[in-house]
TORZA-967057 format. One line per 8 residues: number of its first residue (from 1); their letters; for each residue x, y, z negated of C-alpha. Coordinates in pm, whole numbers, padded with zeros to 5 digits. Each point is the difference from the previous one (the first is absolute). Example, Ala and Ser with C-alpha at 12.3 -4.5 7.8 and 13.67 -1.06 7.14 Angstrom:
2
1) as) 01230 -00450 -00780  00137 00344 00066
//
This chain:
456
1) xxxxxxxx) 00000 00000 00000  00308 00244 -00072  00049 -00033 00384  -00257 00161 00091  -00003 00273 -00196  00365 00161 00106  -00093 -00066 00373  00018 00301 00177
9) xxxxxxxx) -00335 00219 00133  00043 -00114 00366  00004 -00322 -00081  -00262 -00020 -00266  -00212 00097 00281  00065 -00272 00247  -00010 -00248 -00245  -00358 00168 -00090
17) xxxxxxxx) -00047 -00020 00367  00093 -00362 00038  -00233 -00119 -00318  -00266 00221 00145  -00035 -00268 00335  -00030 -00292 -00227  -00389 -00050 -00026  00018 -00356 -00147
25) xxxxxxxx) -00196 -00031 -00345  -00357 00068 -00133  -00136 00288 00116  -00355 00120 -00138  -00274 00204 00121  -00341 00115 -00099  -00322 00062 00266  -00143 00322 -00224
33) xxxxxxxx) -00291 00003 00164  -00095 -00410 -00012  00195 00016 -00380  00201 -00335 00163  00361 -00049 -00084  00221 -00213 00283  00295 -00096 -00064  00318 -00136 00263
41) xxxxxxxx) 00269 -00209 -00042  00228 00088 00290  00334 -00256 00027  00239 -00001 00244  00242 -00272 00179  00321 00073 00201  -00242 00260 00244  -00354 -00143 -00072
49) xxxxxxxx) -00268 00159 -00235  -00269 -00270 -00165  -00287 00146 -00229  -00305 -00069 -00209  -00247 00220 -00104  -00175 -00045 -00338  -00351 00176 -00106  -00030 -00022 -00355
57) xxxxxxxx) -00336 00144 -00035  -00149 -00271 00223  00222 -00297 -00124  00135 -00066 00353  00402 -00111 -00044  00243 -00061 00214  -00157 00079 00314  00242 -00007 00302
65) xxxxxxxx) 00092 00332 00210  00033 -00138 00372  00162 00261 00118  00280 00251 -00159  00189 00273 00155  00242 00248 -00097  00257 00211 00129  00173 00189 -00266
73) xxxxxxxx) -00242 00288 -00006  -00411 -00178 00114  -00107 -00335 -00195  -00300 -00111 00155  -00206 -00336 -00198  -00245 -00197 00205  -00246 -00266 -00128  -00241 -00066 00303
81) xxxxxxxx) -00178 -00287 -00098  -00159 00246 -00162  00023 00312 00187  00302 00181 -00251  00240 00237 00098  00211 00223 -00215  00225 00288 00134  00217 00199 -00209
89) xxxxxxxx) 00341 00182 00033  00261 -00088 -00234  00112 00296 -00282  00314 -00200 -00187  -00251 -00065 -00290  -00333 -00031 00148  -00214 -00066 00324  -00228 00268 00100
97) xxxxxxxx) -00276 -00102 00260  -00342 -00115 00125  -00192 -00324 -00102  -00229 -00129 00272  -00245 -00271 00046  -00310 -00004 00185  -00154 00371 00022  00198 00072 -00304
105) xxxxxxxx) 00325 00221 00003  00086 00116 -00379  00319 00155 -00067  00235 -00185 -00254  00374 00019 -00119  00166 -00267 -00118  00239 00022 -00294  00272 -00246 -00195
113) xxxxxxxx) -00208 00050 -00280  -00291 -00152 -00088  -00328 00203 00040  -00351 -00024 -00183  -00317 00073 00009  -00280 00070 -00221  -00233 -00289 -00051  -00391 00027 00094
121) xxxxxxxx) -00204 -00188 -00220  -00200 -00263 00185  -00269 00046 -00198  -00203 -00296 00073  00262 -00296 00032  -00119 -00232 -00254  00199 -00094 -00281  00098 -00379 -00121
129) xxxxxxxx) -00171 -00176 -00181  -00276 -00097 00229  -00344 -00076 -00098  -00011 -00291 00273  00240 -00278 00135  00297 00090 00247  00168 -00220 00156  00318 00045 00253
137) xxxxxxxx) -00004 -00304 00255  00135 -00097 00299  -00204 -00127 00321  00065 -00133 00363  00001 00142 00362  00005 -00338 00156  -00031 00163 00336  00254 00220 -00038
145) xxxxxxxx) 00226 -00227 -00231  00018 00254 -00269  -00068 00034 -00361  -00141 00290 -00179  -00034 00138 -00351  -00233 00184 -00143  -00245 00051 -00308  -00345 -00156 -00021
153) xxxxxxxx) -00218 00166 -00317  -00328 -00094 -00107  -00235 00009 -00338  00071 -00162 -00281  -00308 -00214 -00001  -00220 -00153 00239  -00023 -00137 00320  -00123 00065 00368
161) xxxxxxxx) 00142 00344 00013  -00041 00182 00309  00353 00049 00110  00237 00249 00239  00324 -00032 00205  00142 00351 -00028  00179 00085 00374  00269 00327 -00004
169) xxxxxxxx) 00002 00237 00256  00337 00052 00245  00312 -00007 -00095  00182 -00233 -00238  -00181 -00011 -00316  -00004 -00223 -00323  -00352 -00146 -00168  -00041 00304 -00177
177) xxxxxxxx) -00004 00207 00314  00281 00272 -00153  00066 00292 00161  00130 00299 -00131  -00007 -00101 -00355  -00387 -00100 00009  -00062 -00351 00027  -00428 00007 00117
185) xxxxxxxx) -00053 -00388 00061  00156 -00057 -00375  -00266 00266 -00098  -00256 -00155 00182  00035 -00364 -00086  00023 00126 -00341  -00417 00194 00041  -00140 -00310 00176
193) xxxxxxxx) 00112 -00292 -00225  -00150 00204 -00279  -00318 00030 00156  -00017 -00414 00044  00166 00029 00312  00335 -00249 00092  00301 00156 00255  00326 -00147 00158
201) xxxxxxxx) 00222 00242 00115  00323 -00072 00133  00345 00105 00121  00036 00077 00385  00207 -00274 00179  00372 00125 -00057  -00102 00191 -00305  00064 -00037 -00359
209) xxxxxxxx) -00005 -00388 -00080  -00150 -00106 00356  00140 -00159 00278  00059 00084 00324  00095 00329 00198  -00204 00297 00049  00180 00167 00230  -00077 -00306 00270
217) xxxxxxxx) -00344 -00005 -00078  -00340 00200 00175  -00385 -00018 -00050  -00048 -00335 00098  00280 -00128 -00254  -00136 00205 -00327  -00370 -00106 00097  00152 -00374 -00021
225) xxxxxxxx) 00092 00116 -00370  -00278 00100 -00082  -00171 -00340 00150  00261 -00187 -00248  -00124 00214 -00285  -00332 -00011 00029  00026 -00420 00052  00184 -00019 -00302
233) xxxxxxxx) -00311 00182 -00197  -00221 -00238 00154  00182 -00262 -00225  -00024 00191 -00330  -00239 -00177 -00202  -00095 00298 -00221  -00175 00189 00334  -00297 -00019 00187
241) xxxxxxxx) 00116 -00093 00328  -00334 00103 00185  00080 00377 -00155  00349 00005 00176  00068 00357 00144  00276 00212 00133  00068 00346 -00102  00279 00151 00245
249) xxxxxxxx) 00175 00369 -00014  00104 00186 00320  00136 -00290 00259  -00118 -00247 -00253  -00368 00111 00050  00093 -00039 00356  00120 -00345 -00099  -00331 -00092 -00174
257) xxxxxxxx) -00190 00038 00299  00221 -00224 00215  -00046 -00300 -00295  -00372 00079 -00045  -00091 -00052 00387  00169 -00327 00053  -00271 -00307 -00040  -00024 -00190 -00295
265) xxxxxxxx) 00223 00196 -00261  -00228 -00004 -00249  00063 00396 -00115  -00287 00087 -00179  00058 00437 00061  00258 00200 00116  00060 00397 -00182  00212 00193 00248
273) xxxxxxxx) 00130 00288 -00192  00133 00221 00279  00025 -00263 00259  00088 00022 00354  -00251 -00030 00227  00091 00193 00301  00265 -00106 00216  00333 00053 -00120
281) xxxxxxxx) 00146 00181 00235  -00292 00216 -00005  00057 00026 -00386  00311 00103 00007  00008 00260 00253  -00316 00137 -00219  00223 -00008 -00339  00276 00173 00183
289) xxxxxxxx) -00245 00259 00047  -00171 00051 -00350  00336 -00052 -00195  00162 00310 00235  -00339 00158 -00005  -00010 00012 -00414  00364 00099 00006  -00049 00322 00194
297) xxxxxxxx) 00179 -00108 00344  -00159 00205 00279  -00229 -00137 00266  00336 00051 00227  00260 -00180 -00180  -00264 -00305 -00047  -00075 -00018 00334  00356 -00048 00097
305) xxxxxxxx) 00048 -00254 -00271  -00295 -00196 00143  00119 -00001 00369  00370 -00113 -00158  -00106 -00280 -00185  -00284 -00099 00303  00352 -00047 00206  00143 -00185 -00301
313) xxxxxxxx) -00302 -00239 -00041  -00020 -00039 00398  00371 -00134 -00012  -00051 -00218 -00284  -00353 -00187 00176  00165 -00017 00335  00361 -00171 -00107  00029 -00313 -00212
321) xxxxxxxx) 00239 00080 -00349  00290 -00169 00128  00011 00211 00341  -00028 00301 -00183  00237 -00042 -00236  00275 -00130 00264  -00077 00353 00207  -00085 00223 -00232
329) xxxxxxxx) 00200 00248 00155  -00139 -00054 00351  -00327 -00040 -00076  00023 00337 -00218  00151 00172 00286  -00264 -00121 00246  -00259 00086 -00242  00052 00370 -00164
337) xxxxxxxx) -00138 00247 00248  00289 00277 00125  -00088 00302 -00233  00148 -00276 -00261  00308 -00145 00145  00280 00069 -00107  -00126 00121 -00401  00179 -00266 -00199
345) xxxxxxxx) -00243 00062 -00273  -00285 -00069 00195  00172 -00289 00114  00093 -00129 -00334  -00407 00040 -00104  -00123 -00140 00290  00205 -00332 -00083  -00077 -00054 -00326
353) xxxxxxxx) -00356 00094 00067  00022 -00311 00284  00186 -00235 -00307  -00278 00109 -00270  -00268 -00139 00248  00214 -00304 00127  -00046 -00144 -00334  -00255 -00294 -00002
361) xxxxxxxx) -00215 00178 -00244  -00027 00297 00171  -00049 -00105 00354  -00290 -00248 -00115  -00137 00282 -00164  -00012 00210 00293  -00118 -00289 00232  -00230 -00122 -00262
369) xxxxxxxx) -00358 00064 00072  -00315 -00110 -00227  -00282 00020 00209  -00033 -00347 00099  00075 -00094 -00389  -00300 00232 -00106  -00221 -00115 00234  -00020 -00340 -00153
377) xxxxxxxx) -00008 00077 -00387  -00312 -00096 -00131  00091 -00017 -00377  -00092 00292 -00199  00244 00301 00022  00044 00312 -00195  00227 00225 00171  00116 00316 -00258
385) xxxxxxxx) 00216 00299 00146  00134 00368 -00140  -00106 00289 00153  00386 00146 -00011  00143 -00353 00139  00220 00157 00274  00107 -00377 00053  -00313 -00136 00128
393) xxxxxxxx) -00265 00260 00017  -00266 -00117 -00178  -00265 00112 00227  00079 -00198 00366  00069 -00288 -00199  -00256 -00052 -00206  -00237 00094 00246  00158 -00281 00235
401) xxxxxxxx) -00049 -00285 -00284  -00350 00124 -00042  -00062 -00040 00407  00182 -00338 00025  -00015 -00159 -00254  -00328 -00307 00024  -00045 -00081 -00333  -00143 00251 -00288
409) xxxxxxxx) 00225 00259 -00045  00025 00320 -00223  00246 00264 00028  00127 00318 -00271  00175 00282 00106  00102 00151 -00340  00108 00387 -00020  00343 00111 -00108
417) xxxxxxxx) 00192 -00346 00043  00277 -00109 00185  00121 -00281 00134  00107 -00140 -00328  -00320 00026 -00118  00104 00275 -00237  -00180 00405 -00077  00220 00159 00232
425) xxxxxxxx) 00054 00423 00094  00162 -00032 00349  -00009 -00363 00085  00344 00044 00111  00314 -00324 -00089  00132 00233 -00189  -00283 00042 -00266  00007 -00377 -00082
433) xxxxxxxx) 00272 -00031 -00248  -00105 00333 -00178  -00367 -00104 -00057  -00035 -00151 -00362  -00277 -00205 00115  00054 -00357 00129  -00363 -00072 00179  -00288 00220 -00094
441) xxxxxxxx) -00236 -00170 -00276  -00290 00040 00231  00148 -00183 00344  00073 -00248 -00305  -00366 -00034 -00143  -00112 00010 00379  00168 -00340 00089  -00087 -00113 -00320
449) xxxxxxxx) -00364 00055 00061  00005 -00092 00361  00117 -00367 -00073  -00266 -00045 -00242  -00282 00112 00188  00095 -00073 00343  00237 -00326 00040  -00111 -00171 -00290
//
């Protein structure tokens, strides 16, 4: 240490200068806005960077950065698998740039040190013990040749209990459903099984303790999951196997409605709680527009988002995953109109747009269409949606269940709720993490009520 204290000012500085390239080791960062700490772990060997990215707040570990470049001065993260990308410019003891995914760009700097936030109460997570029995189990995808985990809850005492098979929304997500520090389907296992009412909810395949890989998987895939699930109910003793029903979130609404029109499953109702029901490209070229809409981009700017991701979704129907990826460059070239050549940025956003939708998730979302799947539903249905969902706007949707749908159906459009479900100001991502509430009390008492009157 004595060293380095007589070395002269000039070189005090280049060794500063030296140290100040060396990125390897924790760095942490805080989304403000979402109240969502990441943190990466950046290595390095002989020339090539590796990194993992943790998220503390939603007890995802470990997760790998595919792609990692810096050049002494820009650091640039990507995770697309699901849709990540962090840009920053390196200041010798911190990282000071732009977080992105989706719609979302939220400025955060990263430091050596580590960074907190200050915990919202989630008021209405339920606290051990439980006044029923819980049980954490494992059960079989034969089709698939997978095993999942996941919790199965039901009252204390009796038998022939109507039951549920909880299915998430998009995106990898455990049995509790946890995003941004809520966790709804733990909170809404928790209401039903105290009003008499059994649930299984489960890990996504490649989640938590289940098998299997996400990132290889689409619709067809996590609708076999849910097919798994709701067979292994079927063999419960404590349920009622006639009053077997799904209750899905976002895609997994979507997912209901594919199980609940094939013949002879035995589903006893379906609850849709913001379910697809338009087709998905359609969907997402509409939640493009409400997201920008709420966020105060002008008519112009959307409008020229629209037409650049219309040529990124084009590209991405015409040209199996393989092509693309083996001519990216080409195919980008051949693609982006001549007002944009040449604007590496554009180019750069116009790729990982093309990767984002690539994924099998994605593209089966955007090719997915459940017309043909309503059509021939003709168990009862409650469809609920918010009337500040910019995800899936509740009106076209519900309004298409209601029109499609053979069997009785009723359908809720509630006022001031998002597309978690919760009281909401805006509507906006952004809002979800600050919002105390997990799931309003009264979309809560709704299901509640709805099972008992109409499925049961």
């Amino acid at each position: 240490m004595k060293r380095i204290i007589i070395l002269s000012t000039s070189l005090l500085l280049l060794a500063v200068s030296v140290f100040s390239k060396d990125i390897t080791g924790q760095w942490n960062g805080v989304l403000n806005e979402l109240k969502l700490r990441l943190v990466f772990h950046i290595n390095k060997t002989g020339e090539t960077y590796t990194a993992t990215m943790d998220s503390p707040d939603q007890n995802a570990f470990g997760i790998q950065v595919e792609t990692i470049t810096f050049d002494g001065s820009k650091l640039s993260l990507a995770i697309n698998k699901i849709g990540l990308l962090y840009e920053g410019e390196f200041k010798t003891d911190s990282i000071v740039g732009t977080f992105k995914q989706s719609i979302l760009s939220i400025p955060m700097t990263l430091t050596r040190t580590p960074q907190d936030v200050k915990a919202i109460a989630r008021i209405q997570d339920p606290q051990l013990p439980y006044p029923y029995k819980s049980e954490d189990l494992r059960f079989d995808n034969k089709e698939a040749g997978i095993t999942l985990a996941g919790t199965f809850t039901c009252p204390e005492k009796g038998k022939n209990f109507p039951a549920v098979v909880l299915v998430s929304g998009s995106g990898p997500q455990n049995r509790n459903e946890e995003v941004f520090g809520h966790r709804p389907f733990l909170v809404l296992s928790d209401f039903l099984t105290r009003n008499g009412i059994a649930v299984l909810r489960y890990d996504d395949r490649g989640v938590g303790e289940s098998g299997g890989n996400y990132a290889t998987a689409g619709l067809n895939d996590f609708a076999s999951d849910a097919k798994a699930a709701v067979n292994y109910l079927k063999t419960r003793k404590e349920i009622n196997p006639k009053k077997l029903g799904i209750i899905g979130h976002s895609v997994g609404g979507t997912i209901a409605f594919m199980l609940a029109s094939e013949k002879n499953n035995n589903i006893a109702f379906i609850i849709s709680m913001a379910g697809m029901a338009i087709p998905g490209d359609s969907l997402l070229r509409m939640q493009r527009y409400t997201l920008s809409k709420a966020m105060g981009i002008s008519d112009e700017d959307i409008a020229k988002s629209q037409a650049f991701m219309d040529i990124v979704t084009n590209l991405v129907n015409k040209y199996p995953e393989n092509f693309i990826s083996q001519n990216m460059e080409k195919l980008t070239a051949e693609a982006l109109p001549d007002s944009l050549k040449g604007n590496e940025a554009v180019k750069e956003a116009f790729q990982e747009a093309v990767r984002q939708l690539m994924a099998p998730e994605m593209k089966s979302t955007l090719n997915c269409n459940p017309t043909e799947a309503l059509s021939k539903i003709k168990c009862p249905v409650f469809a609920i949606g918010g009337a500040k969902d910019l995800q899936v706007p509740a009106d076209i949707n519900l309004n298409r269940i209601k029109s499609l749908v053979k069997g009785p159906v009723s359908t809720l459009k509630m006022s001031d709720i998002n597309h978690l479900f919760q009281h909401s100001t805006t509507g906006l991502p952004a809002e979800y993490s600050t919002i105390e509430e997990t799931i309003s009390p009264n979309v809560l008492s709704a299901i509640d009520e709805w099972i008992k009157k109409y499925a049961l």
